[in-house]
N, C-alpha and C positions, 0 to 999 in steps of 0.2 A: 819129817814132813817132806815130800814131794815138792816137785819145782814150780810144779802148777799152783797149789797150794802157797808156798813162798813168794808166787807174785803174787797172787791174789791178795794177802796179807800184806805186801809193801802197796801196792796201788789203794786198798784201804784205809790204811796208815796215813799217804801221801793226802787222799781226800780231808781225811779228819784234821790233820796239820794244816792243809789250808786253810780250812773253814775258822778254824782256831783266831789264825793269824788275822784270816779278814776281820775277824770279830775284835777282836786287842788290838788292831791297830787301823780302826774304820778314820778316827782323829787325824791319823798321819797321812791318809791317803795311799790304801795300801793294794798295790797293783798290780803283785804274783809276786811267787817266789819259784826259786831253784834245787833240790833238795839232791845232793851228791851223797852218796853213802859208801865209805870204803873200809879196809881194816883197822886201820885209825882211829875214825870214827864218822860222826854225821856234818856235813856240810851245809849249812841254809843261807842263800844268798837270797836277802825281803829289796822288794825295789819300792818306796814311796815317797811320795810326794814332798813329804817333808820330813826326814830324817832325823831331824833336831828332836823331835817327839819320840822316836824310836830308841835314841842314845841316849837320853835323859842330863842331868846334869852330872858331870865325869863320868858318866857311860854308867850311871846306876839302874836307867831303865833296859837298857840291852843287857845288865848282866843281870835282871832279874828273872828280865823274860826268858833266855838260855836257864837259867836252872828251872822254871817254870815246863818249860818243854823237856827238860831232862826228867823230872819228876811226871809231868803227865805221859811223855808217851815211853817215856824209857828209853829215851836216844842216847847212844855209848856217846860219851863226850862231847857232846853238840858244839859247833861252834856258829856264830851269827854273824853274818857279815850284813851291813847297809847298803844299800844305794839309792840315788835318787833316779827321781823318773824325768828325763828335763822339758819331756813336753806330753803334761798329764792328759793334754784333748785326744792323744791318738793312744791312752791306754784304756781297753777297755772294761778293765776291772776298776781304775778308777770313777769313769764316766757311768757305772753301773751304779758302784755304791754313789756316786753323789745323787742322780736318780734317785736314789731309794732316801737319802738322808732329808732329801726337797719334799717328798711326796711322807715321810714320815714328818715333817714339820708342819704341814696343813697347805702345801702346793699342790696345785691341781696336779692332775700324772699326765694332760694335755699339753699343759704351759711348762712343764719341768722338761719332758722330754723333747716338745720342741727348742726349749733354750738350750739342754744339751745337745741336740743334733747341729742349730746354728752352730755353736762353738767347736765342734768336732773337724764339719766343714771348711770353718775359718782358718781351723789353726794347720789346713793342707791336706786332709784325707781326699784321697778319691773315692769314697762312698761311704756310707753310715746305715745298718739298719739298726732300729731299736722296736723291739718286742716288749709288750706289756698284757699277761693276762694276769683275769683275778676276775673279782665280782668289780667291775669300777663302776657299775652305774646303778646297780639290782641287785637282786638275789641270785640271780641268771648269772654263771661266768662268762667273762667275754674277751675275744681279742683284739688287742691294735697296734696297729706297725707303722712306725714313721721311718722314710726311705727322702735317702738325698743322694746325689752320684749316681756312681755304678761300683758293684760288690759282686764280684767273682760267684760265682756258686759251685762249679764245680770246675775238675781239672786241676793240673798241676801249680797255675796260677792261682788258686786259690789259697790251695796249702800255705802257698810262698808268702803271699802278702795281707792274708783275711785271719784277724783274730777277734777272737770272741770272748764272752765271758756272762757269766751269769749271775744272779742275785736275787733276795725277795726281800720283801720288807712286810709287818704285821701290821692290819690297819684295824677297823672297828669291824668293816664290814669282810675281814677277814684276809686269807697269803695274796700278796701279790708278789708276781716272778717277772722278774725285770732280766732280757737278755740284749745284749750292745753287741753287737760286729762292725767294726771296723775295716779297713780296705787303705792299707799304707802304699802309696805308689809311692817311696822309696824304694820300697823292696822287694821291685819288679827287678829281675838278670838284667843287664844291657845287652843286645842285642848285637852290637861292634863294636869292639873294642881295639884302640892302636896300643901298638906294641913298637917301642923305643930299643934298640940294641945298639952298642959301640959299634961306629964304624961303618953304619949302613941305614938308608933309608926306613921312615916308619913304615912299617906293614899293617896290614889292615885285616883281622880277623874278623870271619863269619858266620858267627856261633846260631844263626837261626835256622840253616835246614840243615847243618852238619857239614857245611863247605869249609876249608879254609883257604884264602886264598895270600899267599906271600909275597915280598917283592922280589927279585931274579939276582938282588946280592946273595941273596942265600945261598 
């Protein structure tokens, strides 16, 4: 097999393993995973909401779902590691699937989405978009974006701090595709940063146009 071929094949592996996980663990609040693969074997670190649902009692549900994924995808000795997410409003694979679990329980896709955009808001994003198309009113598809902040669109600052995530849910009158981006102003660079050294004044670093400027103990 070719290397080209060999990625291809783990990047679709890596999709189908998600989809897997969001589906077994919609319950737990489940908000990405990590997927390391080495000589050893495979690595999957699940981050959700509520982890207690994950481990089960003495860890009978983590050790069922590890041979479950051994057995479906054929991962050399998988192993599964937990984590929790501690603040589930700025993830947004989990704000995606509650979205779809509100609007699969008979909540409007209006009133869902804007109580998750407020909460998204509250819990300190600097921006939210939420995408929703389908058939939501006709037979006709149609779409609609609810926007609060401000969310990077392009450039390097996007990369940095805008995460997305998508999702659908099956309704009567048919798919609907629910996408969330987020916009974490934590995880904007700083801009200045001081610098402490024994024996000498704090110096003051100027990482925005590429200056640095030091103090004259140096």
């Amino acid at each position: 097999m070719s290397a080209v071929k060999n990625i291809l094949k783990n990047y679709s592996r890596n999709i189908e393993l998600d989809e897997y996980l969001s589906k077994q663990l919609a319950e737990a609040g489940f908000g990405g995973a990590d997927i390391v693969r080495s000589q050893v074997g495979t690595r999957i670190n699940v981050y959700v909401f509520k982890p207690g649902l994950v481990i089960g009692r003495r860890g009978t549900g983590i050790r069922q779902l590890t041979e479950d994924l051994e057995k479906k995808f054929g991962l050399p000795n998988p192993q599964v590691s937990v984590a929790e997410v501690s603040v589930p409003e700025l993830n947004p694979y989990i704000m995606a699937c509650r979205i779809a679990q509100s609007v699969g329980r008979g909540t409007a896709f209006r009133r869902a989405a804007s109580f998750t955009l407020n909460s998204i808001m509250g819990a300190g994003a600097m921006g939210c978009e939420i995408g929703i198309a389908g058939k939501l009113r006709s037979e006709r598809s149609h779409f609609e974006k609810y926007k609060g902040g401000v969310v990077p669109k392009s450039g390097n600052t996007a990369k940095a701090i805008v995460r997305e995530a998508t999702t659908d849910v099956l309704m009567k009158m048919g798919l609907y595709g629910i996408k969330v981006k987020i916009a974490v102003k934590d995880a904007i660079p700083k801009e200045f940063e001081l610098i402490e050294k024994d024996g000498a004044k704090p110096a003051i670093e100027e990482t925005k146009d590429g200056v640095d400027t030091h103090n004259e103990s140096e």
